[in-house]
Structures are given as C-alpha cells and as structure tokens.
Backbone as a ProteinNet text record, in pm:
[ID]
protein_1_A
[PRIMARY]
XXXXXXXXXXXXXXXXXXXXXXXXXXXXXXXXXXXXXXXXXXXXXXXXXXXXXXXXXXXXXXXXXXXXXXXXXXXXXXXXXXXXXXXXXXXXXXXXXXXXXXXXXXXXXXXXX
[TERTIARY]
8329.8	8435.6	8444.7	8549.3	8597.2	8606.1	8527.3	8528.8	8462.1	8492.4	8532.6	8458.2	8366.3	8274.3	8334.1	8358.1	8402.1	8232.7	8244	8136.6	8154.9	8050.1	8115	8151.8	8231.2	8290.3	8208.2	8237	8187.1	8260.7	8153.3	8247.3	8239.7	8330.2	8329.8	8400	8375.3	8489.6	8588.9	8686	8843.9	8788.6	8822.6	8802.1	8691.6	8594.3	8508.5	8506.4	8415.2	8429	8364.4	8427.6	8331.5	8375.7	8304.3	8332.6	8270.4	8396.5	8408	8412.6	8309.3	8294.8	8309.9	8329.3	8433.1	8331.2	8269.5	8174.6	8258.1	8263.3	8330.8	8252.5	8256.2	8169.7	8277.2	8219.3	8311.9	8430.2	8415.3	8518.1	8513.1	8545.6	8545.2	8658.6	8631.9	8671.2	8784.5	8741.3	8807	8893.2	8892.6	9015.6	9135.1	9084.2	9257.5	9291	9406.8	9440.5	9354.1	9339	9247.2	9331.8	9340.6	9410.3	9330.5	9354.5	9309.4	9404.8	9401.4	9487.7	9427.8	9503.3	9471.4	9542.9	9462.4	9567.8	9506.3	9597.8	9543	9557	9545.3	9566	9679.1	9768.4	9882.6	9993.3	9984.6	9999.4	10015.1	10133.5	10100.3	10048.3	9973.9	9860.4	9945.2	9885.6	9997.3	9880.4	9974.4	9878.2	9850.2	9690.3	9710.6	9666.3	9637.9	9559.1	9580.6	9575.4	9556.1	9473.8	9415	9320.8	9369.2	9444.9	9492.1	9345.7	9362.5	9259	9261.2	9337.1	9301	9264.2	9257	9173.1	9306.4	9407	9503.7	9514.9	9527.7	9570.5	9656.2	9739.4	9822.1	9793.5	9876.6	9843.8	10001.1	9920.9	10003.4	10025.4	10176.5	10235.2	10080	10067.3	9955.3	9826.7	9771.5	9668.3	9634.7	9724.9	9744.2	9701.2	9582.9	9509.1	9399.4	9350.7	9246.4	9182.4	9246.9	9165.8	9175	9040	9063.8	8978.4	9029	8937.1	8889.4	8788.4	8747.7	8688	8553.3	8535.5	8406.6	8285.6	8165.9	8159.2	8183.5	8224.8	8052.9	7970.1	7856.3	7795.6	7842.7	7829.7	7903.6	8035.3	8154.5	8193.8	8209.6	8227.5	8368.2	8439.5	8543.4	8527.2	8541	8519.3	8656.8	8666.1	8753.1	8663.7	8691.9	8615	8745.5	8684	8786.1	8768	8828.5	8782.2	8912.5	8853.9	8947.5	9034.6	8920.1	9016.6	9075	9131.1	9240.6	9265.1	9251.5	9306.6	9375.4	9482.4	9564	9506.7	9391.3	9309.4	9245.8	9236.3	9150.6	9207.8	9151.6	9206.3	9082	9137.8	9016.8	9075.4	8975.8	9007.6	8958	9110.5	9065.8	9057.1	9005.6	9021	9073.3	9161.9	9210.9	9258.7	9164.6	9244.1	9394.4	9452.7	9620.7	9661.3	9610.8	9636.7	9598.8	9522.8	9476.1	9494.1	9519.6	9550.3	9401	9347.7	9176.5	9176.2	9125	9087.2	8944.4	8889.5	8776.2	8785.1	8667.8	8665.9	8706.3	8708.4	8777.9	8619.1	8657	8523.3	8585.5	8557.5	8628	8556.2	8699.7	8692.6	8765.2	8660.2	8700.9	8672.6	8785.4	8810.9	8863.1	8719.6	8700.3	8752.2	8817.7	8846	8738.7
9844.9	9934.4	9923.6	9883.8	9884.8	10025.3	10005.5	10158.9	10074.6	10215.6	10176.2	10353	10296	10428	10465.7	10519.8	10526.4	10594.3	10551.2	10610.9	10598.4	10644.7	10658.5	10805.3	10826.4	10970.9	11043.4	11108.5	11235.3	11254	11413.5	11433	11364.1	11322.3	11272.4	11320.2	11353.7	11404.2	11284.4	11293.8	11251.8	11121.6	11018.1	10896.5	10798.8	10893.5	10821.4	10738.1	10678.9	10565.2	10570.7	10524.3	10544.3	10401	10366.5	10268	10345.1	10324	10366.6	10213.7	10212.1	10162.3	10155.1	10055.5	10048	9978.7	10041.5	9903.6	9925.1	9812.4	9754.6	9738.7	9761.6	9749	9711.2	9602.8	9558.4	9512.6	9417	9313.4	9282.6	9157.7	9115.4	9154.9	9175.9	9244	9146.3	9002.8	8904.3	8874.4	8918.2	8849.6	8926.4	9061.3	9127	9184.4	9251.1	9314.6	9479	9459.1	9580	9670.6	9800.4	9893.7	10040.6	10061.5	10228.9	10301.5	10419.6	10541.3	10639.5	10733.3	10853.7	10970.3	11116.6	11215.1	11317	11364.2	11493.8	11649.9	11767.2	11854.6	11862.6	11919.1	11985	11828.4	11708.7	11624	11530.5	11393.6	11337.5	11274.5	11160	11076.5	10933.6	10882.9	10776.9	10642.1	10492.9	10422	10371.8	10347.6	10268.4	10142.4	10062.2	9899.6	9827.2	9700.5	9668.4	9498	9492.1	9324.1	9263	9151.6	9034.9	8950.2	8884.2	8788.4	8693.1	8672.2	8548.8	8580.6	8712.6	8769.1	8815.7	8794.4	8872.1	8988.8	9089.6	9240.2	9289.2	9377.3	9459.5	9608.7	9681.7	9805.8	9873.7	10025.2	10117.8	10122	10154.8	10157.7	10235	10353.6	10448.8	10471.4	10331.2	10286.9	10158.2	10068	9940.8	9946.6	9824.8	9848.9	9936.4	9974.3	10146.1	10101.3	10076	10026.1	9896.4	9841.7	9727.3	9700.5	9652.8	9629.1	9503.2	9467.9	9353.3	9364.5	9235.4	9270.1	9156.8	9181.4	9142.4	9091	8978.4	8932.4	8943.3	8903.8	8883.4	9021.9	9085.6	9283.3	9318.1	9254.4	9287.8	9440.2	9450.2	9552.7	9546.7	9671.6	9635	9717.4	9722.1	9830.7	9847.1	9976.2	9997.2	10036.5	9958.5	10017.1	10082.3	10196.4	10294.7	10339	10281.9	10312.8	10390.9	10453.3	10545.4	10668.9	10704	10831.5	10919.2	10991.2	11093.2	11179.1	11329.5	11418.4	11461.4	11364.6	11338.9	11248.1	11134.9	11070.4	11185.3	11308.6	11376.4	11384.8	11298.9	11319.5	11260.7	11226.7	11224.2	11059.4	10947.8	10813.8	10783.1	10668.7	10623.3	10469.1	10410.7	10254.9	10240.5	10121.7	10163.1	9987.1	9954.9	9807	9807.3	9780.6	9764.8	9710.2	9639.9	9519.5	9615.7	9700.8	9764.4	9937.1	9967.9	10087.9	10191.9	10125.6	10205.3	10254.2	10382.1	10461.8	10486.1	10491.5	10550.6	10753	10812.9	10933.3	11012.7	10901.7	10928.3	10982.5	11007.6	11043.2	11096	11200.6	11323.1	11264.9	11217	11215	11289.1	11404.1	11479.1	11458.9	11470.7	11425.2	11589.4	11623.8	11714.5	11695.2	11770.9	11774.7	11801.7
8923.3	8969.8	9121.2	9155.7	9307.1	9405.7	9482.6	9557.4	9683.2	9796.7	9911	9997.3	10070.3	10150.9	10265.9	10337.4	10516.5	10558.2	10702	10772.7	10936.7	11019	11135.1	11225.5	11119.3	11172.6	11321.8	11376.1	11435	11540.2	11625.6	11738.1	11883.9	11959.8	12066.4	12181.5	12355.4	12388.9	12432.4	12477.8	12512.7	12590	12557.6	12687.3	12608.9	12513.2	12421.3	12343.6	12302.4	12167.8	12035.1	11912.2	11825.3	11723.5	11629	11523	11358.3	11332	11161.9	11092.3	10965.8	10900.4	10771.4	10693.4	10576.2	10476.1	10403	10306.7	10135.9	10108.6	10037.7	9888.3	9767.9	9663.6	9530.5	9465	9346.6	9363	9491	9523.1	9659.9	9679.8	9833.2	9894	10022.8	10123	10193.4	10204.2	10237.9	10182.2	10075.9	9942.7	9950.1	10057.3	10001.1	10108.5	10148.9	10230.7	10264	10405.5	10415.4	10545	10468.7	10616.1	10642.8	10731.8	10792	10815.1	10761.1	10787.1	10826.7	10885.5	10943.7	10896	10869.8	10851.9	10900.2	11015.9	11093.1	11032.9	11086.3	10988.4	11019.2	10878.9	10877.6	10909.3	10926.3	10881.8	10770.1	10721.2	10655.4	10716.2	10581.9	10631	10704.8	10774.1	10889.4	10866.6	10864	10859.4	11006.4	11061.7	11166.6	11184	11073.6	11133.4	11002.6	10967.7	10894.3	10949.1	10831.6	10868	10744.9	10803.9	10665.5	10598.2	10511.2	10433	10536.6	10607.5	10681.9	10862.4	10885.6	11002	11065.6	11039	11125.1	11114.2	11238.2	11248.4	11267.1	11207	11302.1	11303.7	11439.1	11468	11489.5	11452.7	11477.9	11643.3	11681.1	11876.3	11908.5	11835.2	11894.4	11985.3	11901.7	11880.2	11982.1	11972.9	12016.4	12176.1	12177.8	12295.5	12308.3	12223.1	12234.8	12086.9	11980.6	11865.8	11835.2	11774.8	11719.8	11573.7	11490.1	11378.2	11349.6	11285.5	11266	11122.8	11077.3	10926.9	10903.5	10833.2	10860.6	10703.6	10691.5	10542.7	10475.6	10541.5	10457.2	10424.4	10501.7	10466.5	10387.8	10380.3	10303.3	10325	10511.7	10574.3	10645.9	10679.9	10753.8	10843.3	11002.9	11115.7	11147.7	11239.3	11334.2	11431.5	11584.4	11664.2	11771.3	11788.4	11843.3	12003.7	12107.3	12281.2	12317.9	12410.2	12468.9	12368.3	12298.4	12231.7	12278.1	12205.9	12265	12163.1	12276.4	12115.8	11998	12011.9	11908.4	11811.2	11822.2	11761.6	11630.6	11659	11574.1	11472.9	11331.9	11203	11131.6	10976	10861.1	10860.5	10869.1	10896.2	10711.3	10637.1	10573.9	10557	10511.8	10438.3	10369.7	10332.8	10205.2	10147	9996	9960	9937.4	10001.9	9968.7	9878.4	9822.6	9719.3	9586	9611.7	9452.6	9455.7	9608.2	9604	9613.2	9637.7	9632.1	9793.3	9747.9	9920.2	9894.7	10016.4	10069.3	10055.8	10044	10041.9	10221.5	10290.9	10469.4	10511.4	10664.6	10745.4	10863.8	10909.7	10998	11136.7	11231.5	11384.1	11459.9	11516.1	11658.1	11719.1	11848.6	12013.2	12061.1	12162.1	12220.8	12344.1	12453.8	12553	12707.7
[MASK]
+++++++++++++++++++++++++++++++++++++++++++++++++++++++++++++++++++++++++++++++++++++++++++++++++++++++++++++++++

C-alpha cells in the first residue's frame, strides 16, 4: 500500500529555515510525479512545488527563490528545503503522489515574528 509520511515541521521565527521531508513507502518516488502543498488556517489548500521524474521543478510565484525541493532516490525521500520564511509561510505542508492522488498526513510550520 502506497503511503506517504511528512516530517520536519516546527516553529521558526521570520527570516528562518527549515526542511520538510517526504518518505515515500510502496512505490518509488522517482517514478512519479511528486508535489507539496500548503493549507493555512481558514484557507484552501494551495499547491507550492512540484519535482518531475526526471528532476525538474516547478514553483509556486510565492515561494520562488526562498524554497527549493529536491529528492534522495536511494531514501526514496522527497525534501523541501525552506530559507527565508515568512509569516504567511505558516500552514500544514503536504506531499502529495500526483499520479495516484496519495497525500501525506501534512506536518505543521510556524513562522513567528
């Protein structure tokens, strides 16, 4: 069964960095399309990154420049590493296989002032 962990999470103040991690179980990670979303409170959930099978990324305007993701095939891990947060950054970060529709249970990042 294909499932998908987040980790990472916590609190940081404004200007900080953190990396959320994506481990991957009952299918490779490489084989399919992999994205991150975000949903703050009182928000829908918004996507911001995605990593193609063949290492290409794209990003949400938001984000771009401040996050970047990458993906540790022999871990069959996917990161976002996150610099320069900002308080609008504060939401529940998920993973998610696109190709099969599988999410992660998310992992809560606050950006303190």
């Amino acid at each position: 069964q294909a499932q998908l962990v987040e980790s990472g999470g916590g609190l940081v103040q404004s200007g900080g960095s953190l990396r959320l991690t994506c481990t991957g179980s009952g299918f490779t990670l490489s084989d399919v399309n992999m994205t991150w979303h975000r949903q703050a409170p009182g928000k829908a959930r918004e996507w911001v990154a995605t990593f193609a099978p063949g290492g290409a990324t794209f990003y949400t305007d938001s984000v771009k420049d401040r996050f970047t993701a990458s993906r540790d095939d022999a871990k069959n891990e996917l990161y976002l590493q996150m610099d320069n947060l900002q308080l609008e950054d504060t939401a529940v970060y998920y993973c998610q296989n696109f190709d099969s529709q599988t999410w992660g249970q998310g992992t809560q990042v606050t950006v303190s002032s």
